[in-house]
C-alpha positions in Angstrom: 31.6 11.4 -4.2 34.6 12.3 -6.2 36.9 9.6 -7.6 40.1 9.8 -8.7 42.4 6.8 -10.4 46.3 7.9 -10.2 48.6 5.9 -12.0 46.7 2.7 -11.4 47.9 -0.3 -13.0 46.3 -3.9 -12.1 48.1 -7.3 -12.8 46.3 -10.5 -12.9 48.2 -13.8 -11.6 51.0 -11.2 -11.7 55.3 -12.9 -11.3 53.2 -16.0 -12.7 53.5 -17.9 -16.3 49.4 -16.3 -16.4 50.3 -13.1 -15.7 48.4 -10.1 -17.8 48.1 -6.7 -17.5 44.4 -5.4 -18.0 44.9 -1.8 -17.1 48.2 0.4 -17.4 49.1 3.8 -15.3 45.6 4.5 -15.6 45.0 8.1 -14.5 41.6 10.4 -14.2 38.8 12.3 -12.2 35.1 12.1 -11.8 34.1 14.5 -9.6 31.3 14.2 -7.7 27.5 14.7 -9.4 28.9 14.1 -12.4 27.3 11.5 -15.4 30.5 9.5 -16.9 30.3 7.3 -19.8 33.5 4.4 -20.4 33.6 2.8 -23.8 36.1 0.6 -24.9 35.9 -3.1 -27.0 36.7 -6.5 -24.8 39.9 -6.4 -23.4 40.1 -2.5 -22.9 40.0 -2.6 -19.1 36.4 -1.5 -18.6 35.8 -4.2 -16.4 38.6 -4.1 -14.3 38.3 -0.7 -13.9 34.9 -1.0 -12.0 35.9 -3.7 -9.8 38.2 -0.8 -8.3 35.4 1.4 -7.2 33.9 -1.1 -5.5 37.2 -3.0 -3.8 36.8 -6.2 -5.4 40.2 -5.3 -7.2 42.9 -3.3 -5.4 45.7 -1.8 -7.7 48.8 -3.6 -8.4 50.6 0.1 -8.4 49.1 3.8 -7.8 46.3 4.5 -6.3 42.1 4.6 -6.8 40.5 7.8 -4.2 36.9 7.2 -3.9 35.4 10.4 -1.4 37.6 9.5 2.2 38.4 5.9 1.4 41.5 5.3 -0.1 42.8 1.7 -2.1 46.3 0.9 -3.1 48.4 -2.4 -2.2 50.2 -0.1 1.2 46.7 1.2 1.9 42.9 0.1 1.9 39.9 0.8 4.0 39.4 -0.8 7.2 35.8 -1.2 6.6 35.7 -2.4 3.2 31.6 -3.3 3.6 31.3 0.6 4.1 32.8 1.5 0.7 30.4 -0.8 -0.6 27.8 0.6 0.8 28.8 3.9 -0.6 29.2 2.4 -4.0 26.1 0.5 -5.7 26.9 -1.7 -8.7 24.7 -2.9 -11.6 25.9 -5.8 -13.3 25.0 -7.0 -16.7 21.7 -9.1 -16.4 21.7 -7.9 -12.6 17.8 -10.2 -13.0 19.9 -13.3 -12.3 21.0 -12.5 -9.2 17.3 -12.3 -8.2 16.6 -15.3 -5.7 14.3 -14.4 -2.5 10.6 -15.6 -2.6 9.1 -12.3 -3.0 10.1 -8.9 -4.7 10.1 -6.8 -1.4 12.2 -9.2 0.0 14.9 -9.4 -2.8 14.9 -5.9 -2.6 15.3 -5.5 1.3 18.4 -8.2 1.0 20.9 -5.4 0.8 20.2 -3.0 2.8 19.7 -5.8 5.3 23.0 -6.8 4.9 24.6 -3.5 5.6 22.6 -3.0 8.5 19.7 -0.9 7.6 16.6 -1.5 10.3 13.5 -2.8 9.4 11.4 0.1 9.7 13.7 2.5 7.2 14.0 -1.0 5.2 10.4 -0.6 4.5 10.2 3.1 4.1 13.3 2.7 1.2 10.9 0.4 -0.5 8.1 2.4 -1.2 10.2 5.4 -2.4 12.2 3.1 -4.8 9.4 1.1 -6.2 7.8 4.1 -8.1 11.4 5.6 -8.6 12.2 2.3 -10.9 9.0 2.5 -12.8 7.1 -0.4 -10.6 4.0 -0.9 -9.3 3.5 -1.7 -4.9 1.3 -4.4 -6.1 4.6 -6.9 -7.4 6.4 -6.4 -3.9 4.5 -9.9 -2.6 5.0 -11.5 -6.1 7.7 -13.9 -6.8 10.1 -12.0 -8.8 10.6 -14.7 -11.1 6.5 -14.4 -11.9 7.0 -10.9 -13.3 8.1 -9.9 -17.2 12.1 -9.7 -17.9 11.9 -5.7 -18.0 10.0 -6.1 -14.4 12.7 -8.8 -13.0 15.7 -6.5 -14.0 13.4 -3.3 -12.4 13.9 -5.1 -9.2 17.3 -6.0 -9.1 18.1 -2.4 -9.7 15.9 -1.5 -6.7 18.0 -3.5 -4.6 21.1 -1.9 -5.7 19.4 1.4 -5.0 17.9 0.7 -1.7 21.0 0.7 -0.1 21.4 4.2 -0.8 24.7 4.4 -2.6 26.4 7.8 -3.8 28.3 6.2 -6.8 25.9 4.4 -8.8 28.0 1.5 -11.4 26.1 0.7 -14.8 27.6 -2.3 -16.7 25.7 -2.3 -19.6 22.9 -2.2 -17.7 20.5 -2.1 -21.3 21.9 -6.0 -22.7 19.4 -7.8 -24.1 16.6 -5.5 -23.9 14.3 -4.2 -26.8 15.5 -0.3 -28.0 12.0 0.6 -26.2 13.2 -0.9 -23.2 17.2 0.3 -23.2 15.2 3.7 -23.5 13.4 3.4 -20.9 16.1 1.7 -18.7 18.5 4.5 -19.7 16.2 7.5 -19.0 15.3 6.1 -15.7 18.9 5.8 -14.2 19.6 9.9 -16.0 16.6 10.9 -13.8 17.5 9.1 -10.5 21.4 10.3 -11.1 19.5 13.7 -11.8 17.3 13.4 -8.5 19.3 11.9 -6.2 22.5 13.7 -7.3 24.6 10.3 -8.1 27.8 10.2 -9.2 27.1 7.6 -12.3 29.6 5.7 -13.9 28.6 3.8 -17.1 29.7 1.0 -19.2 28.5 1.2 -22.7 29.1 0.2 -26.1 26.4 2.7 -27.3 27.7 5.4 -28.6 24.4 7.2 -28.6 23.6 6.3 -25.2 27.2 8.1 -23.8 26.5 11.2 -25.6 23.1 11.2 -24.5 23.5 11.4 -21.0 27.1 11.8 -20.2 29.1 14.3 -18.8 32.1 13.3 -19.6 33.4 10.0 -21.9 36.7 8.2 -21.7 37.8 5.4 -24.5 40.1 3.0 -23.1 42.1 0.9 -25.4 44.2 -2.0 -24.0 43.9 -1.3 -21.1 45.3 2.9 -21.2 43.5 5.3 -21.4 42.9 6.7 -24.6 41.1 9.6 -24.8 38.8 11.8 -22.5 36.8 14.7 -22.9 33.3 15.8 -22.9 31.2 14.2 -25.3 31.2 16.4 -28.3 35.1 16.4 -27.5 35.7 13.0 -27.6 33.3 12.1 -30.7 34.4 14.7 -32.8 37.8 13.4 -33.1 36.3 11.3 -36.1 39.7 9.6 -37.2 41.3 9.3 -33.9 38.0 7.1 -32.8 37.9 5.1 -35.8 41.6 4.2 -35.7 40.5 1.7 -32.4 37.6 0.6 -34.1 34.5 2.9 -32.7 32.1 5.2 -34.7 31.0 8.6 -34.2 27.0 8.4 -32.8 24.6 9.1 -35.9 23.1 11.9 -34.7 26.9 13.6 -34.9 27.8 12.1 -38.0 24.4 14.0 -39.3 24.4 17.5 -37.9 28.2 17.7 -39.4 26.9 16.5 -42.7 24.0 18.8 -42.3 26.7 22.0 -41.9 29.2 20.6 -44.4 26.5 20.7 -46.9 24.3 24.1 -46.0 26.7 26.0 -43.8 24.5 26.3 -40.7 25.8 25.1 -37.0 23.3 23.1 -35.0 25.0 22.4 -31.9 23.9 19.6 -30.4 22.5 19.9 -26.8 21.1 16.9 -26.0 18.4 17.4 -28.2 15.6 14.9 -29.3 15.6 14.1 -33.1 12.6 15.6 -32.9 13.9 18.9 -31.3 16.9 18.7 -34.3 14.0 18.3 -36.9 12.4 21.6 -35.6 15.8 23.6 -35.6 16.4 21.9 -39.7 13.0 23.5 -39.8 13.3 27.1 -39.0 16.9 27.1 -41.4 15.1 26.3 -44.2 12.2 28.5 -43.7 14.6 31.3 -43.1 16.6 30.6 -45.9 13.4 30.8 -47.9 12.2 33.9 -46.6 15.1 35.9 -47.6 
């Protein structure tokens, strides 16, 4: 699904003493298929922003497109539980929101709540289960018997067994171990991969929007700041640290690497170890002149 914010601006408490402005004529495109990655320190907007896809916020002015359904404060959906449908959301810690006696029913709570029968209820679940890395065995388990990594597993498996097209990431990696974020990240690229997903993500990392996104914006009080593919966006060294982020390692590196021997790696979403191999074959051709 395509989305497309126009000129949105969003007012909390707005023509009261409370009022505050958390996003301002806030314009840009995702189109559909496409891996986005939104950075931005507290206070940017991030999270207001997402509670637009979704309809929990509607925009004070302009407008939010997301595929047919339309949201501005002279026009929103009829069926708002339809966009949501459409739309699956992964909050921070989305494990708390865990609560059924067993796994397979935590997971069949959404789609059950949208409608979905029984029978394709059940046939969801076994596709999802190895799609989020999970075992059949843990769907009669209490969810809150199972490891941290497992308990957040399933409350992404309920997001994704209501078969949304726009999949939401809120820093879906907080408080996991770099092993885990990993694997957590890599997941979600395949299924956006696989399934075709629009993805929107949340991060502070850096590493993790060059990674896998498509395209990166920076907000910054609530405007946007910049936008642009990754390499776009974090080669703009200055411009970056001038609202307080950093370039990701890797690209601080590979320009280091061609400041100091005059040789280009570009970077294609290589593994370090992939980088290693290109430093490799420089040198040895440099040596075998």
């Amino acid at each position: 699904m395509d989305i497309t914010f126009k000129n949105v601006t969003y007012i909390y408490q707005p023509n009261t003493p409370f009022s505050h402005k958390a996003i301002e004529d806030l314009s840009f495109q995702v189109e559909s298929g496409t891996f986005m990655a939104i950075i931005g320190h507290t206070g940017s907007g991030k999270s207001t922003l997402i509670q637009h896809l979704n309809g929990l916020s509607v925009p004070t002015d302009g407008e939010v497109v997301i595929g047919e359904y339309r949201l501005s404060k002279h026009d929103k959906p009829r069926d708002m539980k339809e966009l949501r449908s459409r739309v699956g959301v992964v909050f921070q810690y989305p494990e708390h929101q865990l609560f059924e006696e067993t796994v397979a029913k935590d997971i069949a709570f959404g789609p059950q709540n949208f409608g979905v029968n029984e029978a394709e209820i059940g046939q969801r679940i076994k596709e999802i289960i190895p799609a989020v890395g999970l075992n059949e065995t843990v769907l009669e388990r209490s969810p809150f018997d199972l490891s941290g990594g497992q308990m957040r597993r399933v409350a992404i498996a309920g997001v994704l067994a209501v078969k949304p097209d726009v999949l939401v990431l809120d820093e879906p990696t907080a408080g996991l171990d770099p092993r885990g974020q990993k694997e957590i990240m890599d997941m979600f690229y395949k299924l956006h991969k696989e399934q075709g997903l629009t993805t929107i993500l949340v991060t502070h990392s850096m590493e993790d929007a060059l990674k896998y996104a498509d395209q990166v914006l920076i907000l910054n009080k609530g405007t946007k700041f910049m936008e642009g593919t990754p390499l776009e966006v974090f080669n703009e060294k200055d411009a970056l640290q001038s609202v307080q982020l950093d370039v990701p390692e890797i690209v601080q590196f590979l320009n280091r690497f061609e400041e100091k021997f005059g040789q280009t790696i570009p970077f294609q979403k290589q593994s370090i170890k992939e980088i290693a191999q290109s430093i490799q074959q420089i040198i040895e051709g440099a040596e075998s002149r």
